[in-house]
SEPA-215498 format. One record per residue (C-alpha): residue number from 0; z, y, x. Coordinates in steps of 0.25 Angstrom, whole numbers, padded with zeros to 4 digits. Each point is the difference from the previous one (the first is absolute). Layout:
N
{resi=NUM&z=Z&y=Y&x=X}
...
END
This chain:
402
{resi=0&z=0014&y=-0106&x=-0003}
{resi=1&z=-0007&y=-0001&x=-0015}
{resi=2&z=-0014&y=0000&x=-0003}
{resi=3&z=-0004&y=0014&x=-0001}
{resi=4&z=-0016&y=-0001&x=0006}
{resi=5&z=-0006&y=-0003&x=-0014}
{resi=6&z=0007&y=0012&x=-0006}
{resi=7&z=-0009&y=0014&x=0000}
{resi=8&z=0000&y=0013&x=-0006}
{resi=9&z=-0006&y=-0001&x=-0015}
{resi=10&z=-0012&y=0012&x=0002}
{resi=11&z=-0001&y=-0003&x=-0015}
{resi=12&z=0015&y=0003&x=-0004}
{resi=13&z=0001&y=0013&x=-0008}
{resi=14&z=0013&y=0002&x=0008}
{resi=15&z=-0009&y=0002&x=0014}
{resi=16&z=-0014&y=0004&x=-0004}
{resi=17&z=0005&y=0015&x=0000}
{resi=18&z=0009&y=-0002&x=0012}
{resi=19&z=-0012&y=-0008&x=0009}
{resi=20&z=-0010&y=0013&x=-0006}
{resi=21&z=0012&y=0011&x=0008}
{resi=22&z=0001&y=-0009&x=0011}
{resi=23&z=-0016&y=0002&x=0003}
{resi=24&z=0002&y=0014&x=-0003}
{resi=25&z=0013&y=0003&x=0010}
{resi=26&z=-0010&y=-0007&x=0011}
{resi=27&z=-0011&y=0007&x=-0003}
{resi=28&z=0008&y=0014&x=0000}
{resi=29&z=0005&y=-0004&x=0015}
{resi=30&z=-0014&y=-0006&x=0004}
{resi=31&z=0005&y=-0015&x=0000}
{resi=32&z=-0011&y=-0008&x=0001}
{resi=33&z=0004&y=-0010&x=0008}
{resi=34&z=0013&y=-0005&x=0003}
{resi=35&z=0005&y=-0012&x=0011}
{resi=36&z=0012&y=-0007&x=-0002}
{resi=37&z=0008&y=-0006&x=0012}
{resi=38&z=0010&y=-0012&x=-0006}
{resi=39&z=0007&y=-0012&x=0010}
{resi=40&z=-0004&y=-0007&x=-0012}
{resi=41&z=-0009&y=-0005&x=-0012}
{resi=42&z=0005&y=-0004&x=-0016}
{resi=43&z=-0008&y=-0013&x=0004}
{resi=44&z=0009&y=-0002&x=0013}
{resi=45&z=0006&y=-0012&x=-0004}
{resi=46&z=0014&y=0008&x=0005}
{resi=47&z=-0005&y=0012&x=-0008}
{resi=48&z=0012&y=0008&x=-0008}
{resi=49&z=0003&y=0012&x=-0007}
{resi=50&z=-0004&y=0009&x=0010}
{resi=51&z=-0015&y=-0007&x=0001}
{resi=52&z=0001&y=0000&x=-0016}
{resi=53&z=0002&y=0016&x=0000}
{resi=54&z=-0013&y=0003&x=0009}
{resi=55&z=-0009&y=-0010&x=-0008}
{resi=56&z=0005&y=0009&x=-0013}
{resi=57&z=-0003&y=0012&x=0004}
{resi=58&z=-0012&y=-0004&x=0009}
{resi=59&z=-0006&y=-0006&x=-0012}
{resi=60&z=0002&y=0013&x=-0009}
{resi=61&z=-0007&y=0010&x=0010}
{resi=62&z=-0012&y=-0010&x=0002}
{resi=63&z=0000&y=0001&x=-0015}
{resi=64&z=0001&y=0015&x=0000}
{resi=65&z=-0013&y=0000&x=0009}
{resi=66&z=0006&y=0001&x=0014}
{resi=67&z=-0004&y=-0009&x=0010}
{resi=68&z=0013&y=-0009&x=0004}
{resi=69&z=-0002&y=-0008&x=0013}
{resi=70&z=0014&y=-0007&x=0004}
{resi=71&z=0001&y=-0006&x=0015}
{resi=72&z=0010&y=-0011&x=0001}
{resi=73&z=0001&y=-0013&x=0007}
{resi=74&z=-0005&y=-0013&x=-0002}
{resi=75&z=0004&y=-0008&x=-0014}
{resi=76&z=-0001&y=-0016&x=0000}
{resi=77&z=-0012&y=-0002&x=-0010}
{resi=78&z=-0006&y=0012&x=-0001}
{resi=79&z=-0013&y=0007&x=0006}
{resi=80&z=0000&y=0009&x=0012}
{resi=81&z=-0005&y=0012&x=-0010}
{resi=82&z=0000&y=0000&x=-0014}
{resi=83&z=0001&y=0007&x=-0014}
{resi=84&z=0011&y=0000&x=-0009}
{resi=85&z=0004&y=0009&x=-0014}
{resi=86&z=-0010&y=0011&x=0006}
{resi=87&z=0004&y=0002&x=0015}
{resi=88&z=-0004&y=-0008&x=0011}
{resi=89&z=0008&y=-0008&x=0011}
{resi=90&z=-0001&y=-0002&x=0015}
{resi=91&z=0010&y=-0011&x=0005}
{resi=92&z=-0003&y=-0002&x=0013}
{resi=93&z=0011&y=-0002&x=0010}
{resi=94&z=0014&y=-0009&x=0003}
{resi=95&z=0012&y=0003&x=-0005}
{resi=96&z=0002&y=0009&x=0012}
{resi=97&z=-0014&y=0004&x=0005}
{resi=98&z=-0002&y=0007&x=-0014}
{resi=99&z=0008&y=0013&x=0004}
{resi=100&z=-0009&y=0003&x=0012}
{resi=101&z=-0012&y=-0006&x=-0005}
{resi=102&z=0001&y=0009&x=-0015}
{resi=103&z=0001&y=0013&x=0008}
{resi=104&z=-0010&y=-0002&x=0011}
{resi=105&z=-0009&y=-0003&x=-0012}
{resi=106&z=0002&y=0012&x=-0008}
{resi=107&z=-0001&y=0008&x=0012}
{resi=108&z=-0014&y=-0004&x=0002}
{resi=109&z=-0004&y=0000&x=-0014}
{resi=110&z=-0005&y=-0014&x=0000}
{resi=111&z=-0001&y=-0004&x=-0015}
{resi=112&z=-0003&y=0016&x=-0001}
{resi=113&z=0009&y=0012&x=0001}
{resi=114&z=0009&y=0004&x=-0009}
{resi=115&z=0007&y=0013&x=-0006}
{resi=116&z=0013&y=-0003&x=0001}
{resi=117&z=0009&y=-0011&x=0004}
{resi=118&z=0013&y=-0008&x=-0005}
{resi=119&z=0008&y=-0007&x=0009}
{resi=120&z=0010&y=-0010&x=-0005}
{resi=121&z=0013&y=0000&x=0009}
{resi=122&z=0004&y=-0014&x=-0003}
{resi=123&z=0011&y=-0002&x=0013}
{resi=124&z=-0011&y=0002&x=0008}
{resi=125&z=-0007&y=0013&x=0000}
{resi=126&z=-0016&y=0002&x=0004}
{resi=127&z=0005&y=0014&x=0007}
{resi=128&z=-0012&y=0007&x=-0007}
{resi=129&z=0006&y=0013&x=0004}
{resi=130&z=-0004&y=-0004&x=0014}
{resi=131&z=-0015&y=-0003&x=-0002}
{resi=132&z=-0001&y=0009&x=-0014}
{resi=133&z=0006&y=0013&x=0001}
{resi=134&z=-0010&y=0007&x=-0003}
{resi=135&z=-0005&y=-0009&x=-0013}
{resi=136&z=0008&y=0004&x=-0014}
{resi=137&z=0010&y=-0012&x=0000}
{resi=138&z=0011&y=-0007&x=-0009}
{resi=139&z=0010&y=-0010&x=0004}
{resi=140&z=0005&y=-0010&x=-0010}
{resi=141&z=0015&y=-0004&x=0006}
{resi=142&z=0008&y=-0008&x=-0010}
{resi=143&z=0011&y=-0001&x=0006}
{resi=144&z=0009&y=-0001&x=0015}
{resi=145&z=-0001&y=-0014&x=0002}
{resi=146&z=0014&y=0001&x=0009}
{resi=147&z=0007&y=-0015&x=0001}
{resi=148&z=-0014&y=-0007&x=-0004}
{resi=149&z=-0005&y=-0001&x=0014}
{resi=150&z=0011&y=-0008&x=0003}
{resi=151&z=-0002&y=-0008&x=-0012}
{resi=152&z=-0014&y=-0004&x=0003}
{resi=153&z=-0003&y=0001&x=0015}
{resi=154&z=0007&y=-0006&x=0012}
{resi=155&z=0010&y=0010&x=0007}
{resi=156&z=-0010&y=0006&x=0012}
{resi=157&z=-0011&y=0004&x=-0010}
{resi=158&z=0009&y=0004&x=-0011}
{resi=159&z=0008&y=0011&x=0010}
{resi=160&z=-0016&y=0005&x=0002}
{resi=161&z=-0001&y=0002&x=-0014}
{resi=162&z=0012&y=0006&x=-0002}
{resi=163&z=-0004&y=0007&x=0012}
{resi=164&z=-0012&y=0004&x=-0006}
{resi=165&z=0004&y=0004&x=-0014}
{resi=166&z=0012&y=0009&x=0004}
{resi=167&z=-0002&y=0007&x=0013}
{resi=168&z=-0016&y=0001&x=0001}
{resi=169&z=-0007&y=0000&x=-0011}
{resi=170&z=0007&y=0012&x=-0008}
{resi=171&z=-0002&y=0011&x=0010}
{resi=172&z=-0016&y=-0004&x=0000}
{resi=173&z=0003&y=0001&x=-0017}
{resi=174&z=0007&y=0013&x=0000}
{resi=175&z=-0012&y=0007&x=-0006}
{resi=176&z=-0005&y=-0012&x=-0008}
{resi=177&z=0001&y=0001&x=-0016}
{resi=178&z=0007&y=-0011&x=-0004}
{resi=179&z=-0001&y=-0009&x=-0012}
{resi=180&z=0013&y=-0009&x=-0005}
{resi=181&z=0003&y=-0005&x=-0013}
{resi=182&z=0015&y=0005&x=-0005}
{resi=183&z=0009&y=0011&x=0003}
{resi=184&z=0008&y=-0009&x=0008}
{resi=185&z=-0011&y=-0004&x=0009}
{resi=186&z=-0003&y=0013&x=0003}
{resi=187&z=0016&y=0003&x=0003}
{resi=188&z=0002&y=-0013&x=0010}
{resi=189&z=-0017&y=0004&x=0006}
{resi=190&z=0007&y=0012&x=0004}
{resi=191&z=0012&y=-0001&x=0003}
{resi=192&z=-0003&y=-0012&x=0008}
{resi=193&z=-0014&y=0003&x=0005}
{resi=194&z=0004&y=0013&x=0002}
{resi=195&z=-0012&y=0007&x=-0007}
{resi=196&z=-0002&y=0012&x=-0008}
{resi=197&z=0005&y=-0002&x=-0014}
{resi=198&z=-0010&y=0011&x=-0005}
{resi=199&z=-0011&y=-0010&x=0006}
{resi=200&z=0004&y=-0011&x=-0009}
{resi=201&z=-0006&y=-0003&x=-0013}
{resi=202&z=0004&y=-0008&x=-0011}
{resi=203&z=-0010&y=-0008&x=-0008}
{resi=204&z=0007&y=-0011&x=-0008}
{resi=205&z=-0007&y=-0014&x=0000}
{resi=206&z=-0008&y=-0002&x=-0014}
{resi=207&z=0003&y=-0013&x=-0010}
{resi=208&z=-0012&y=-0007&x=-0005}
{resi=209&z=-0001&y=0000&x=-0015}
{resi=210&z=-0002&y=-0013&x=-0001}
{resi=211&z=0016&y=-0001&x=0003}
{resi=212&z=0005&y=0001&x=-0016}
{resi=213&z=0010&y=-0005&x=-0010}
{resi=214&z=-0005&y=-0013&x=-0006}
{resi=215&z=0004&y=-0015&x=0001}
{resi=216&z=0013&y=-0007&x=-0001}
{resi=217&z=0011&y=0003&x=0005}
{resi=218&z=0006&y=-0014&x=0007}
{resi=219&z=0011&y=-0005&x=-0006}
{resi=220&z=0008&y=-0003&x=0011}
{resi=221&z=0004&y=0010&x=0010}
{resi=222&z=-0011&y=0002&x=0008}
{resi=223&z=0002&y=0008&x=0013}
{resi=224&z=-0014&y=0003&x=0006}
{resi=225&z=-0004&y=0008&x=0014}
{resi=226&z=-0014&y=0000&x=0008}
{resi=227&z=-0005&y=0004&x=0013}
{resi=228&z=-0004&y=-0007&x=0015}
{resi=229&z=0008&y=-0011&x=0005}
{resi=230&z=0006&y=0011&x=0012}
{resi=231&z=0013&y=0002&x=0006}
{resi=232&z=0000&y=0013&x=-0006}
{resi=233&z=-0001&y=-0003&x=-0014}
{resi=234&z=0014&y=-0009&x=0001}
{resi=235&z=-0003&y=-0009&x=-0010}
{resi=236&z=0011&y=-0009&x=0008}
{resi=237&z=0010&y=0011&x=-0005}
{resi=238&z=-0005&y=-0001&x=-0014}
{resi=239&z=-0001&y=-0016&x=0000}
{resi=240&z=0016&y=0003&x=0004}
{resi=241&z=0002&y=0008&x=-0011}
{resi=242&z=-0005&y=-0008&x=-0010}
{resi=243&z=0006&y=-0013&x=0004}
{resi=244&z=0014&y=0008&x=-0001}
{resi=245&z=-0005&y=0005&x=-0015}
{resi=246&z=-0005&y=-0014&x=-0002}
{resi=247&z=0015&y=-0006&x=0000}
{resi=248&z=0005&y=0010&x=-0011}
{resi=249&z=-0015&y=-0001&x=-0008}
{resi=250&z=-0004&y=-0014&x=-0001}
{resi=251&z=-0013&y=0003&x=-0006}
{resi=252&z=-0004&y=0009&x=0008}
{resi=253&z=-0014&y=-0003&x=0007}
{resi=254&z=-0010&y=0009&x=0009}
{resi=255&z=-0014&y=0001&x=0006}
{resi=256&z=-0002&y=0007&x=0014}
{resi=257&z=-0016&y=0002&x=-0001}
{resi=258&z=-0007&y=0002&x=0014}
{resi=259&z=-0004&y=-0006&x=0013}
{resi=260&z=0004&y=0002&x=0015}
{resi=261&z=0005&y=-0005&x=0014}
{resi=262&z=0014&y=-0001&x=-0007}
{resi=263&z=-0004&y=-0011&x=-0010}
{resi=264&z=0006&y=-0011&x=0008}
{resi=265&z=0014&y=0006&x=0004}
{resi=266&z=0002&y=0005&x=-0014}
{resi=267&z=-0004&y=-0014&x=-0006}
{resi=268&z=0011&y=-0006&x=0008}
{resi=269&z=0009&y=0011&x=-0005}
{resi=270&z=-0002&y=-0006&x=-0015}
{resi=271&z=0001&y=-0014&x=0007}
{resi=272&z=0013&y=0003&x=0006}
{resi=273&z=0006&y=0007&x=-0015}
{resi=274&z=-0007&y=-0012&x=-0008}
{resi=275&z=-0006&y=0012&x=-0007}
{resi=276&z=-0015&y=-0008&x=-0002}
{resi=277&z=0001&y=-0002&x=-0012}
{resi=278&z=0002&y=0015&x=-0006}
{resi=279&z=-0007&y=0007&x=0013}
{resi=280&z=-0013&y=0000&x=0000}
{resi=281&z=-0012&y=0005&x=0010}
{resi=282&z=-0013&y=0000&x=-0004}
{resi=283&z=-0006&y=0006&x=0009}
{resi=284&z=-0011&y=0009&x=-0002}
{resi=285&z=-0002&y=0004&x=-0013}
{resi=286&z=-0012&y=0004&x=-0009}
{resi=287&z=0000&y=0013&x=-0009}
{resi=288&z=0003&y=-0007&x=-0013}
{resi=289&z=0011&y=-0008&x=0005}
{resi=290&z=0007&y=0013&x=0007}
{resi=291&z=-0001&y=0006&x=-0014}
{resi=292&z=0006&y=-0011&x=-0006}
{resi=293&z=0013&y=-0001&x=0010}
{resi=294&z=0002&y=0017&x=0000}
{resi=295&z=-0001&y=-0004&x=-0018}
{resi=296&z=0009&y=-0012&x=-0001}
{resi=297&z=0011&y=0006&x=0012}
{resi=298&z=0013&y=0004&x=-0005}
{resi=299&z=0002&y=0009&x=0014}
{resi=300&z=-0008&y=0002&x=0011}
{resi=301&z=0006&y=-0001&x=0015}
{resi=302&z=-0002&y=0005&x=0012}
{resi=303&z=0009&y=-0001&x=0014}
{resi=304&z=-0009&y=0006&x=0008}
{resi=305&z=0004&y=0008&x=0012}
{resi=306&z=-0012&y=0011&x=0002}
{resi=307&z=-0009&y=0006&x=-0010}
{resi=308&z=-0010&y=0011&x=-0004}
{resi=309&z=0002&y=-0002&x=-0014}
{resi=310&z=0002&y=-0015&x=-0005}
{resi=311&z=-0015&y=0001&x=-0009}
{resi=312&z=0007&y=-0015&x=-0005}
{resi=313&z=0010&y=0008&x=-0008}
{resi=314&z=-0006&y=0009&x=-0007}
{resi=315&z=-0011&y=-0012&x=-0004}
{resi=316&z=0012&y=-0005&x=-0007}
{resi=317&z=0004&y=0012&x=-0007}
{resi=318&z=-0014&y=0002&x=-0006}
{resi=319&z=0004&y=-0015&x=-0005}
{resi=320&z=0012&y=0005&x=-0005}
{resi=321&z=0009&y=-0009&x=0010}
{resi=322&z=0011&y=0009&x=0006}
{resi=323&z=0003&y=-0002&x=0016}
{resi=324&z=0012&y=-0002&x=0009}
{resi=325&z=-0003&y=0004&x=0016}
{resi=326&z=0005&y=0005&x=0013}
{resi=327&z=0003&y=0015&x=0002}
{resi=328&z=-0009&y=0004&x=0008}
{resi=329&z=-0012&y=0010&x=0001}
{resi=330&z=-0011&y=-0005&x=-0010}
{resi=331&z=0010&y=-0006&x=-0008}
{resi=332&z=0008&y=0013&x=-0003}
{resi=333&z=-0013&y=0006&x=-0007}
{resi=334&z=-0006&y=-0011&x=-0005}
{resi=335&z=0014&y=-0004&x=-0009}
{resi=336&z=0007&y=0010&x=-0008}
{resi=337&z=0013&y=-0007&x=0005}
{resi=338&z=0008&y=-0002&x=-0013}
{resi=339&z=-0012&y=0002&x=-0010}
{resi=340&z=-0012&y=-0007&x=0006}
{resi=341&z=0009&y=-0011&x=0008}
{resi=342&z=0011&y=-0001&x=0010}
{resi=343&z=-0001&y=0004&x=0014}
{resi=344&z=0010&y=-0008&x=0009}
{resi=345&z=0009&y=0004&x=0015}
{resi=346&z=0001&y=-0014&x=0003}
{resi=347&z=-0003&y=-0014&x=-0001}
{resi=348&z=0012&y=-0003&x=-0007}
{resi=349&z=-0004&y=0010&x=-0010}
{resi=350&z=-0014&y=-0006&x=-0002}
{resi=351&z=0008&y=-0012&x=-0007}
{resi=352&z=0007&y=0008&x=-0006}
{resi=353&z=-0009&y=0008&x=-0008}
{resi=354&z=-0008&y=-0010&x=-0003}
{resi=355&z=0010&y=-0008&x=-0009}
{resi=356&z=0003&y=0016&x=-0006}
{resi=357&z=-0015&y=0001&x=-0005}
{resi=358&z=-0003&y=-0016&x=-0004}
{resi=359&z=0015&y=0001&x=-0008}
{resi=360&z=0001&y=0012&x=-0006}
{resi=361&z=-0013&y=-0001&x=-0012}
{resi=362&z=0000&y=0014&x=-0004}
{resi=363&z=0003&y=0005&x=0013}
{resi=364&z=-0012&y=-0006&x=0004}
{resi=365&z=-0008&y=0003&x=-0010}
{resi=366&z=0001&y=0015&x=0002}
{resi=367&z=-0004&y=-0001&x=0015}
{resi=368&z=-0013&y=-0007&x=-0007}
{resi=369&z=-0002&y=0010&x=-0009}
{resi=370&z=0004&y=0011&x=0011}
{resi=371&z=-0009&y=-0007&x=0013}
{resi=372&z=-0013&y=-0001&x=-0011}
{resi=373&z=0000&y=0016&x=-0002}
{resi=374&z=0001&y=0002&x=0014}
{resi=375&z=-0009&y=-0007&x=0006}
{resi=376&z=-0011&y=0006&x=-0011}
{resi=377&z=-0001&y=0011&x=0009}
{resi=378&z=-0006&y=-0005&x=0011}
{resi=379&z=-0014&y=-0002&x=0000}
{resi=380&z=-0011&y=-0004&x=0011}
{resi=381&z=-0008&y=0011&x=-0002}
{resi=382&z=0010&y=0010&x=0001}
{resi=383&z=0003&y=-0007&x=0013}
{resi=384&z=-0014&y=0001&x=0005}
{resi=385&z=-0001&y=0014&x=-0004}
{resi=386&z=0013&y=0005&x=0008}
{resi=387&z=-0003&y=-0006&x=0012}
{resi=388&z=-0016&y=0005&x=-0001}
{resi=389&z=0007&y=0015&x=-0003}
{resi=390&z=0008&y=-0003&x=0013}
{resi=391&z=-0014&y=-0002&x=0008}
{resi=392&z=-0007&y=0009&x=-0007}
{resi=393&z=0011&y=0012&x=0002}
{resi=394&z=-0002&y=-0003&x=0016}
{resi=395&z=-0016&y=-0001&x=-0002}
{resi=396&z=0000&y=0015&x=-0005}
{resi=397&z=0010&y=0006&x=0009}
{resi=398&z=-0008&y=-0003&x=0011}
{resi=399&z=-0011&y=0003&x=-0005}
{resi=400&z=0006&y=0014&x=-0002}
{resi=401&z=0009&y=0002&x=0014}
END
């Protein structure tokens, strides 16, 4: 996972001074005071991804707008208890698993103080807040059907309960429960797969931070560049394949896979076995300015990954003017124009394949570039906030008026 925790909405960017000003009025309309927030976990979490990137956005922009924003998680290495962050505060309190009954119990008592609405984040495993907070206006954020992640990242038993979980008991409790996803895609395999009411499910696509821009030098050499969580579902043993295969027809070629995670290990015997230290590289963690740099000097962004709500990693890269090459799959689909942003790819043999396409072929690439940077200029973070706020805000009235 990159650095994102230093990277906040700019209140004074002419871009969001009149878009924070409508967010306070749509809460004030619906009688949105105060607002709780109910995430697995915190942009500081050490593990934190584009799922915890996307609450601390929007969070931050309605704290600016005036509301009051307390997000319940669970416990982050190195950080306090409670605190204050971008205008809204943080409760971490709670392991890992502990979090899920903790946060509601909490909410249901109104320790902290009670709030007027309430944002559950179904992220694999759901709080059930249409158990314990029928009756309170509610909004689920659910980015998307984690599917063949349990069994990526749990031993057999516990990932059959999720699975269990995810497919059998938790839709009919959301039946009723407005949902909020992030593509057209997502919202296709949520219900079909989830089985819930297409006509429940909103989509607010996921903002890119202006600091993402054109600028730098563009590497000399071919540079392929991909970011995310060291996790089995990102594939970045897929992507290391691929590029080892590229590597024997493009001698020069080099590339960076920026982020941490339990994988590190595995995948660094990967590059071991391939001799492929020398031009792979993982950094690790990486700060804002040196994620700039990589998505500015890239000749082509990549991604493998298996499951995602949107793939936030491309659409940084296209603000940079860097085209991508991914996997077909929900997220992707909407995130790529495929053929004019990028290329989307069936298969792993494809992954190769279109890699070598976009590094050779200069012009070729070079409209992708020109392509992916006027696409991804309309997706901003406070129109992110204020689609999902008009999703709370549309259910805070209907109630009030049943």
């Amino acid at each position: 996972m990159t650095d994102h925790a230093h990277m906040g909405a700019d209140p004074t960017n002419p871009r969001e001074i009149g878009g924070v000003a409508q967010l306070g009025e749509i809460a004030s309309a619906a009688g949105l005071r105060r607002i709780a927030i109910l995430a697995w976990r915190d942009i500081d979490d050490p593990e934190a991804g584009g799922s915890e990137l996307h609450a601390s956005r929007i969070a931050a922009l309605w704290g600016q707008a005036g509301i009051e924003v307390t997000m319940r998680t669970s416990y982050a290495p190195g950080s306090a208890q409670v605190s204050w962050r971008d205008g809204y505060r943080v409760i971490r309190k709670a392991g890992r698993y502990l979090v899920f009954p903790r946060a509601a119990f909490s909410e249901m008592m109104g320790w902290h103080g009670a709030s007027d609405a309430l944002v559950e984040i179904w992220n694999g495993m759901p709080f059930f807040s249409p158990v314990w907070a029928a009756t309170r206006p509610r909004a689920v954020w659910l980015h998307h059907v984690h599917d063949s992640m349990w069994e990526m990242t749990l031993p057999p038993r516990l990932a059959r309960l999720g699975r269990t979980i995810e497919f059998q008991i938790a839709p009919p409790l959301y039946r009723r429960s407005r949902i909020v996803t992030l593509s057209e895609s997502s919202k296709e395999e949520i219900a079909r797969r989830l089985r819930l009411r297409r006509s429940n499910i909103t989509v607010v696509s996921p903002g890119v931070d202006p600091s993402f821009r054109p600028g730098g030098t563009r590497d000399p050499r071919p540079l392929v560049v991909a970011a995310g969580r060291l996790v089995p579902v990102k594939r970045f043993d897929v992507l290391i394949d691929a590029l080892a295969e590229v590597k024997t027809r493009m001698p020069e070629l080099h590339a960076v896979i920026a982020g941490e995670g339990y994988e590190r290990e595995s995948l660094e015997r990967r590059i071991a076995e391939l001799g492929a230290h020398g031009w792979i590289s993982l950094p690790g963690r990486v700060d804002d300015g040196t994620r700039l740099d990589l998505y500015q000097r890239a000749w082509v962004l990549a991604s493998a990954s298996r499951h995602e709500g949107w793939g936030m990693t491309i659409t940084e890269a296209a603000a940079c003017r860097t085209p991508a090459v991914a996997t077909r799959i929900a997220g992707h689909s909407d995130a790529i124009v495929d053929g004019m942003t990028g290329l989307l790819v069936d298969d792993d043999q494809g992954l190769a394949a279109s890699l070598d396409r976009v590094l050779r072929d200069d012009a070729f690439r070079a409209l992708l570039a020109k392509n992916a940077l006027e696409h991804s200029s309309q997706f901003t973070w406070t129109a992110t906030a204020r689609g999902t706020l008009e999703v709370l805000a549309a259910e805070a009235l209907r109630r009030k008026t049943a």
